[in-house]
C-alpha positions in Angstrom: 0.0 0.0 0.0 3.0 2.3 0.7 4.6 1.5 -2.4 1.2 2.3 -4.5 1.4 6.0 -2.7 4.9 7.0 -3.8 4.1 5.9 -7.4 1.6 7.4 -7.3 3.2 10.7 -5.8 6.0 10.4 -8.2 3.6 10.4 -11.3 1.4 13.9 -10.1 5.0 15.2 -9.9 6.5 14.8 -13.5 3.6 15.1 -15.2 3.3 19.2 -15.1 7.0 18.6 -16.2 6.2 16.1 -19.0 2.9 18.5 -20.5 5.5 21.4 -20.5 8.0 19.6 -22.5 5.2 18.4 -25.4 4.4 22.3 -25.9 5.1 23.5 -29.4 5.4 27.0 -29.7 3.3 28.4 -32.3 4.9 29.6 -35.5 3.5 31.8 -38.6 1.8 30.7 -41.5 4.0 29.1 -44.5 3.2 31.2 -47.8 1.1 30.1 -50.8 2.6 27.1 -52.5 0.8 27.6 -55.7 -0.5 31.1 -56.0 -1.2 30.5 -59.4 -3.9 27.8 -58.7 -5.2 30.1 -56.4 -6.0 32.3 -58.7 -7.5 30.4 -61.1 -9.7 29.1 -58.4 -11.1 33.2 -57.9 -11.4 33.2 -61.7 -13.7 30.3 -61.7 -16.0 32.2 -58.4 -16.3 35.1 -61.2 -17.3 32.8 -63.9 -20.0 31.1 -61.1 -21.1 34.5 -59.9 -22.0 36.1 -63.5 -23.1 32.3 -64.5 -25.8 33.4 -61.4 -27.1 36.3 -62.9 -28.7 34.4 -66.1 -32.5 33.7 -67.2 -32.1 30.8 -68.8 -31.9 28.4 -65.7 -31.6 25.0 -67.6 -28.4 26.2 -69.4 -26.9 28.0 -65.9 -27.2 24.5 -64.2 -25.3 23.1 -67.1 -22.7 25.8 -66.6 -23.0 25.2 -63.0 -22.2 21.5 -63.2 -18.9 22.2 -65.5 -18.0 24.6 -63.0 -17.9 22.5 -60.1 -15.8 19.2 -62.0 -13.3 22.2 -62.9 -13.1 23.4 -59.2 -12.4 19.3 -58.1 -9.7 19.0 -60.8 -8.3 22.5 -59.3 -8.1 21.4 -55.5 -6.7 18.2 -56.7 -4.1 20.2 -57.5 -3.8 21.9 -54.5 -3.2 18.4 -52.4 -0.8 17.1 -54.5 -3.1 14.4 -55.7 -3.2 15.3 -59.6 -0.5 16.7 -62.1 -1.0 20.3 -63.1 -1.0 19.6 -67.0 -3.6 16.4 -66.9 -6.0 18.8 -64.1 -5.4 21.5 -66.8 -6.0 20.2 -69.8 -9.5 18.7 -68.0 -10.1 22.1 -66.9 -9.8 23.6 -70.3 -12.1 21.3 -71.9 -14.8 22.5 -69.2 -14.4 25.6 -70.4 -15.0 25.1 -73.8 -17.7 23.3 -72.7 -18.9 26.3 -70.9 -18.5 28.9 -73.4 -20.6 26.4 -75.9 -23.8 26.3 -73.5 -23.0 30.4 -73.1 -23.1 30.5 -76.4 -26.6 28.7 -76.9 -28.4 30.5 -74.0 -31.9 32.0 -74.5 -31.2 34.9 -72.1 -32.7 38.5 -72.7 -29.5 40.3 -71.3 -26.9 40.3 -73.8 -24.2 41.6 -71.0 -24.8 38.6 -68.8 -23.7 36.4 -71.7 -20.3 39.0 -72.4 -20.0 38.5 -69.2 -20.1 34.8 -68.9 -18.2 34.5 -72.2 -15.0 37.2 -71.0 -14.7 35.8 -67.5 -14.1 32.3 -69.8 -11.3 33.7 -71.9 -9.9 35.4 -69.2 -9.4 32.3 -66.9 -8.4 30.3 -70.3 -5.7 32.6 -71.1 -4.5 32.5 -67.1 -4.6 28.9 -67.2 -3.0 28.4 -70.7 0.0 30.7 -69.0 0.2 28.6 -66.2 0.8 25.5 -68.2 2.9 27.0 -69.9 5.1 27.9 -67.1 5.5 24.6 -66.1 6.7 23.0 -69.2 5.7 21.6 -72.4 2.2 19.7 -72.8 -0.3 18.7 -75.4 -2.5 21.8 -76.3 -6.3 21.1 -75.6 -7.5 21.2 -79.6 -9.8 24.5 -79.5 -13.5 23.7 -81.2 -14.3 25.4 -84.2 -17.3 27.2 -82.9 -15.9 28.7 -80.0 -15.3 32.1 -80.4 -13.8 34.7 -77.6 -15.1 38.1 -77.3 -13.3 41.1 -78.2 -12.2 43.8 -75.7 -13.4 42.1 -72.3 -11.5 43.6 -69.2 -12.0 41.4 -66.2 -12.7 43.4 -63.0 -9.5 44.2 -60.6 -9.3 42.4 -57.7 -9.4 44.0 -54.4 -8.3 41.8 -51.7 -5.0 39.3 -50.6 -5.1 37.4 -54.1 -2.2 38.9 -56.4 -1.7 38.1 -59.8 1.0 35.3 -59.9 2.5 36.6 -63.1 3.7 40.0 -62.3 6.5 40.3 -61.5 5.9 44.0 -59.4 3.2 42.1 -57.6 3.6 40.7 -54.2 1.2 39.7 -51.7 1.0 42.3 -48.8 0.9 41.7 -45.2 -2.5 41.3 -43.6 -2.8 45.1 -41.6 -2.2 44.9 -37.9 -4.8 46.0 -35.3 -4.2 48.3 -33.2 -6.1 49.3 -30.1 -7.4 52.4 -30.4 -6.2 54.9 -27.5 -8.7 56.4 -24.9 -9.5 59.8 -25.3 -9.5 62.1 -22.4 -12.7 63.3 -21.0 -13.5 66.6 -22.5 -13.3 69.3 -19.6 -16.8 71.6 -19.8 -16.3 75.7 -20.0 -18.9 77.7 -19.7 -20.2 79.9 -22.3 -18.7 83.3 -22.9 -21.7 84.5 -24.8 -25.7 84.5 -23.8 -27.8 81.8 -24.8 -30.2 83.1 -28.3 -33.5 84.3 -27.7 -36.2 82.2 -29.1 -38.1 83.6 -32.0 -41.7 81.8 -33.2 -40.5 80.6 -36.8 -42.8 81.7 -39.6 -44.3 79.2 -41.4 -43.2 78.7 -45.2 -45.4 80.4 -47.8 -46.2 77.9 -50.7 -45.4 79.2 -54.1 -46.6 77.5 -57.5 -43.6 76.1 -59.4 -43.2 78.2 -62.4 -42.6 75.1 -64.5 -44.3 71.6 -65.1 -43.0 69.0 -63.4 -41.4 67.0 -66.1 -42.7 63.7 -67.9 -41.4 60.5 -67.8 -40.1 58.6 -70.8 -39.6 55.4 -71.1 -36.0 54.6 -71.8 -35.2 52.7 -75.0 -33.8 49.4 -74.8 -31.2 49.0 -75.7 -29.6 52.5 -75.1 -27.6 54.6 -77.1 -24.5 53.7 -78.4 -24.7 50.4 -77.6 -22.7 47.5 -79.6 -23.1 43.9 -79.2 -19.9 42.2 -78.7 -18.1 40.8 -82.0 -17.1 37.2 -82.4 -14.5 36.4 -85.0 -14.2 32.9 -85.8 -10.8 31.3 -85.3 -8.6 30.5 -88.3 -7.8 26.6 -88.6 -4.8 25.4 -90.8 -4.5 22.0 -92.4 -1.9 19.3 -91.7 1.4 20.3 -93.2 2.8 18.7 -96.1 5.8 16.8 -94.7 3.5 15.7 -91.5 0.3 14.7 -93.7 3.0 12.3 -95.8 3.7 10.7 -92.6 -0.1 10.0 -92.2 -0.9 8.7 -95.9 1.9 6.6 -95.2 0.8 4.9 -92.1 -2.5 4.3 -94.0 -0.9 2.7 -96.6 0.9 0.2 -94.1 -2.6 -1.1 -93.4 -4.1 -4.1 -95.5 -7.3 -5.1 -93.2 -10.4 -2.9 -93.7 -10.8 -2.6 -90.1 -7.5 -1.4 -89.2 -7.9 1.5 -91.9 -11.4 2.3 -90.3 -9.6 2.4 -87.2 -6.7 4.7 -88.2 -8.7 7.1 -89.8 -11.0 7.5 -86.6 -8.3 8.1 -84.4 -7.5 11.1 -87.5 -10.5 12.7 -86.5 -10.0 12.7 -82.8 -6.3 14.0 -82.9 -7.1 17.8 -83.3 -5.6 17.4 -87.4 -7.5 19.3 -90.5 -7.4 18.5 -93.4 -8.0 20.1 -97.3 -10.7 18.2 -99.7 -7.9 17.1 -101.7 -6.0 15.5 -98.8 -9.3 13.3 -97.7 -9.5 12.2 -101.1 -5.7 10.7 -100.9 -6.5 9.7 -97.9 -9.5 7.9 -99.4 -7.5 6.2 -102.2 -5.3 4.1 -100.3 -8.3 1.9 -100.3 -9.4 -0.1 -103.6 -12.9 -0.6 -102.1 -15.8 2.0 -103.0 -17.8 1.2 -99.2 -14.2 1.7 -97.6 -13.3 5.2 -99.1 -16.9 5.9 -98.2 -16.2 5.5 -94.6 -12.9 7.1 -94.8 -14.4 9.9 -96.7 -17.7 10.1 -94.3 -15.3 10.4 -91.1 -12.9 13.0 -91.9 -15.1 15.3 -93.8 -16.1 16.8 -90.6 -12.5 18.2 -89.9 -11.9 19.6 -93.7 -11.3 23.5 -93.7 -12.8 24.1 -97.4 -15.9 22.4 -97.2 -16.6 24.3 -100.3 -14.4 21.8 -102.3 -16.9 18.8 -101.3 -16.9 18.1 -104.9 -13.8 16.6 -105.2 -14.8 14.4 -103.0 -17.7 13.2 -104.9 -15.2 13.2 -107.9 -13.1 10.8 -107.0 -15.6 7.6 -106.3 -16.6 5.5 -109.2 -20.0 4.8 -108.7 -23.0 6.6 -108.5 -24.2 4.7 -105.6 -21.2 5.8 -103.5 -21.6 9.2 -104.5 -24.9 8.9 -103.3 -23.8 7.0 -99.7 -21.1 9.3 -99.1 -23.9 12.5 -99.7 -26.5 11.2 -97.3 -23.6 10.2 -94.6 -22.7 13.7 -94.3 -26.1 15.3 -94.1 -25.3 16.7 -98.1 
């Protein structure tokens, strides 16, 4: 029992000692690792908060959807769980996505959808910077009805988020608060001079206004001066001539039907253009009519002079494949 009491004595008297050694003291916060992200994440609240301003709910909860898979792929980021090219490049396509359901909105306000459609290019051209910055990677292929609007300025930002690619730009010290000093009781004189005599005020005399009160107008809509935004559609090249040689000649190397079918899908899906002349080389590596069909069907869709369609045509033997290859395309 005497031995149970001095252990137990001998415990209540380290322990204070033991809790004080187990203290950390506290230290100040590390800076932003990845300021850059950061702001890409308040570029993407703008985008949400104009997106909130819209009529047309159905497309705004599309928007809103896209908004919220780019702001996961964003804090993936953040904790180190996701590469910043592979979160990017998912994050640009949301934003073409975006600006295509901006672009098909049913909204009455036309500076809802500049809005929408500036805060878009704005954070694209931030986030195309940022991967830049970070080394090479695979451009996102841009669609070929997205068109960005001409002379947007996003708003300036007034708060602790900096732009991460100035230079002359650094984040500022949160201000310090200071307890404000007591003032010292104000010591009463007495007046110098008598207090006024009261005098019974006279009550205003109406007077009729020498003029009409004016009329109201109703204000034209929309005012003065005012000029809808101008899109201009983005120019799209064709695939060299030394690179589309490289591609006829990995078509050629093909003997199954199925393997050409193949090749030339994954054409279309690789970003590459291509002139009416090169589809029909491209379509000639086959001796089949159905197979140049096919090949012809597919990549017509990615030609930059549709105009030339009849060359196309031109090149098949038969009439019935002329007539296939017209009704696959819509023609």
């Amino acid at each position: 029992m005497r031995s149970r009491t001095w252990l137990l004595g001998l415990a209540l008297g380290v322990l204070p000692m033991s809790i004080s050694t187990l203290t950390v003291p506290t230290t100040e916060a590390r800076p932003i690792r990845r300021p850059g992200v950061h702001a890409l994440l308040v570029d993407l609240a703008q985008i949400e908060a104009f997106n909130g301003e819209r009529d047309d709910q159905r497309v705004g909860q599309q928007i809103h959807q896209q908004v919220v898979a780019v702001r996961i792929n964003l804090l993936r980021v953040l904790s180190n769980q996701e590469h910043l090219h592979q979160a990017g490049r998912s994050a640009m396509e949301g934003l073409y996505n975006m600006a295509a359901l901006n672009s098909r909105s049913f909204d009455r306000d036309p500076d809802v959808l500049y809005r929408v459609a500036g805060s878009i290019e704005h954070m694209r051209q931030r986030l195309e910077q940022l991967m830049q910055k970070f080394g090479p990677f695979q451009a996102v292929p841009v669609p070929r009805d997205y068109r960005p609007p001409v002379g947007y300025q996003p708003p300036v930002y007034r708060g602790p988020v900096w732009d991460p690619f100035d230079p002359n730009s650094v984040p500022s010290a949160p201000p310090v608060y200071q307890q404000p000093s007591q003032p010292s009781p104000p010591v009463y004189q007495p007046p110098v001079t008598p207090p006024p005599v009261y005098q019974q005020p006279q009550p205003p005399v109406y007077q009729q206004p020498a003029t009409p009160p004016p009329v109201y107008q109703q204000p034209s809509y929309p005012p003065p001066g005012y000029q809808p935004p101008v899109y201009q559609q983005p120019q799209v090249m064709p695939v060299p001539p030394s690179q589309f040689g490289s591609l006829l000649s990995g078509l050629q190397r093909l003997s199954f039907s199925d393997e050409k079918q193949n090749y030339v899908r994954d054409l279309a899906k690789s970003g590459y253009y291509f002139t009416c002349e090169q589809i029909v080389q491209l379509m000639k590596t086959s001796s089949f009519g159905d197979d140049q069909v096919k090949i012809g069907s597919a990549l017509y869709p990615r030609a930059v002079d549709p105009q030339n369609f009849m060359q196309m045509t031109s090149s098949l033997t038969f009439e019935s494949d002329r007539q296939k290859l017209r009704r696959l395309i819509g023609k």
